[in-house]
N, C-alpha and C positions, 0 to 999 in steps of 0.2 A: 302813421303810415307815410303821410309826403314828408320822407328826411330830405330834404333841400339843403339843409342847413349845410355850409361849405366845410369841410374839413381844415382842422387848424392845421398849417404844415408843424411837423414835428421836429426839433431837433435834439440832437442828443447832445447833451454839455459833456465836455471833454472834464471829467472826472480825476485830477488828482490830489491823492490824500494828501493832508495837513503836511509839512516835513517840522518833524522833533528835533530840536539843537540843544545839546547838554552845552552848554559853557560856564564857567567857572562853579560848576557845583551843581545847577538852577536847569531847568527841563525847560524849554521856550517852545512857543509852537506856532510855525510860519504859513500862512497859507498856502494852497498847492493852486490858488490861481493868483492869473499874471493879470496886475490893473492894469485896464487901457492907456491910463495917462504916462506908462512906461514905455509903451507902443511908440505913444505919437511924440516920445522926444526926440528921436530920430529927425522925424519930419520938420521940427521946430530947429533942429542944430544942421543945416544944408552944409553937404561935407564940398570944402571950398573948391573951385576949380584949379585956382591957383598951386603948382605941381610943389613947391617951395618944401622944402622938407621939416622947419619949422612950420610953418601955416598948415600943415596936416596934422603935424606932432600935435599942437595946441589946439586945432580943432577935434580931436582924439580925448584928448585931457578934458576940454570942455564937454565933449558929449559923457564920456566918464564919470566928472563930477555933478551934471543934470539928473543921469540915471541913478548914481549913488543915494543922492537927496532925493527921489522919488521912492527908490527904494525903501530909504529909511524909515520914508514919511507914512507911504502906505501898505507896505508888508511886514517890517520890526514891530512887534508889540511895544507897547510903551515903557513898559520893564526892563524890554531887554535892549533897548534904546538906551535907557539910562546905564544898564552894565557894561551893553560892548565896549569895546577902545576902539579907537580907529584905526588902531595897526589890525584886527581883525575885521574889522568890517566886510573886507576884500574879499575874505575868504569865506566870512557868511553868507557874501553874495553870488560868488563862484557855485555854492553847494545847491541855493536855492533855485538859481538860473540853471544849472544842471537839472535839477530836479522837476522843474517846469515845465521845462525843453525850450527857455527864453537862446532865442538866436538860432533856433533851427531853421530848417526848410521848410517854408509850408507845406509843401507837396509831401514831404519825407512821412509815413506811416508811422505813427509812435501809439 
């Protein structure tokens, strides 16, 4: 009878499926969530003040090359780690940041 007990607030997790990559032959399968630690490299590479159009380019490259190695490390299956080349990488990662909605708007309704 005394339900007291506080209700748990609820959230609903943002839900997306797996994304499937055929390459060279082989079915790979990427998660359809975005690890936090791809989040906070942003925060870790502070985009320079300095207007220099090299010091932007290279801090561009550098935040690039952080997220790629994040990428790699925590969404690539291991398998398909060991197949891609890294002339494709770029574009496996285009598909799945796509696919995620990595780099949207928060506010933006997906």
């Amino acid at each position: 009878m005394g339900d007291t007990a506080t209700k748990a607030l609820q959230i609903k997790a943002k839900t997306r499926p797996p994304l499937v990559i055929e390459y060279a032959g082989t079915e790979y399968t990427l998660p359809g969530r975005i690890p936090a630690e791809i989040m906070t490299i942003q925060a870790q590479h502070k985009k320079p003040k300095n207007p220099d159009k090299k010091v932007q380019e290279q801090w561009q490259r550098d935040l690039g090359v952080a997220t790629m190695d994040k990428f790699v490390e925590l969404v690539l299956p291991e398998d398909f780690r060991a197949a891609v080349d890294l002339e494709d990488l770029e574009t496996v990662f285009e598909h799945w940041a796509g696919h995620v909605g990595l780099g949207e708007s928060k506010d933006s309704e997906n």
